[in-house]
N, C-alpha and C positions, 0 to 999 in steps of 0.2 A: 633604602627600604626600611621600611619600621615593624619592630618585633610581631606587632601581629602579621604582617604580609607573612612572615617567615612561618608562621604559625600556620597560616591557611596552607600557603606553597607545600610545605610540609604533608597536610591532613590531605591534601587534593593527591598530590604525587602518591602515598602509600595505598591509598583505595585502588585509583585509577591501575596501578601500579598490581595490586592484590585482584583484581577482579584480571587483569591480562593473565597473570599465573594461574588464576583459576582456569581460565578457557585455554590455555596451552596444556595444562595437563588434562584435561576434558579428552582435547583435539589427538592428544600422541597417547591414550590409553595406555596399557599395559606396556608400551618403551618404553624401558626402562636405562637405555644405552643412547648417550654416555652416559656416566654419574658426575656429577661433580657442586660446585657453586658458584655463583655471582654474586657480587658486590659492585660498590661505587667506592671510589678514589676521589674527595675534595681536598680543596688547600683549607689550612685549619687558621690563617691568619687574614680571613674574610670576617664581614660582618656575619654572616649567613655561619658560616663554620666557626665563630666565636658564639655565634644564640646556639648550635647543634651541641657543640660542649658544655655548654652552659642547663640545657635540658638533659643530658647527656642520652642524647639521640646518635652518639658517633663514637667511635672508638677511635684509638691512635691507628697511624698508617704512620711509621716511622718512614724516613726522619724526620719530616715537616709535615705532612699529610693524617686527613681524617677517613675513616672508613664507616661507610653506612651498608650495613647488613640484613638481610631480609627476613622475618618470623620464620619460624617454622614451615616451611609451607607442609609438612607429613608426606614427603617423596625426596628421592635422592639422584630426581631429574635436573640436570643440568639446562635442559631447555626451559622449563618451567623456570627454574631460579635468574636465567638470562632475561627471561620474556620480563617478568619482575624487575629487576634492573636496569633494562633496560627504557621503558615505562617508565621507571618513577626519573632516572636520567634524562629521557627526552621533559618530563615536567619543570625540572629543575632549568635545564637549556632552552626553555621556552621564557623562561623568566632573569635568561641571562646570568644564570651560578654556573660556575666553569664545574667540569664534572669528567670523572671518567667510567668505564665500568669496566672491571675487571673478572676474568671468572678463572676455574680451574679445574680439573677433571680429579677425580678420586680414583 
């Protein structure tokens, strides 16, 4: 794949990705339970995860692994931050980047 696929793959997953979050927390109003966050888990010694470093779109995931994180979204829903996550992961597995998403309760 060539840097710009990465680049669009990229643009396409976080929209797609930020508009799911948007209508999840539309959907669960004032739930505010659980709290927590989502993320994704990639291998950092891919093409895809050497351009994300390179942009620095990722963060380390010790010991081998990168982490992609979601903006702000201004709530401390866990569902919202999943739905997000999970979105921009099915983008990425549609495009054959191995991915995981991970979350966690506050």
């Amino acid at each position: 794949m060539r840097e710009t696929n990465f680049q669009a793959i990229y643009k396409k997953a976080f929209k797609i990705a930020l508009i799911k979050a948007v209508e999840n927390d539309v959907e669960t109003g004032d739930n505010w339970f659980p709290c927590g966050r989502a993320f994704l888990k990639l291998p950092a010694n891919t093409k895809f995860g050497r351009w994300l470093k390179k942009n620095n779109l990722a963060s380390k995931n010790y010991p081998t692994g990168l982490s992609i994180y979601p903006p702000n979204l201004n709530t401390q829903k866990l569902s919202v931050y999943k739905a997000w996550a999970d979105e921009f992961s099915a983008v990425l597995s549609s495009n054959n980047i191995r991915n995981t998403v991970e979350s966690y309760w506050d």
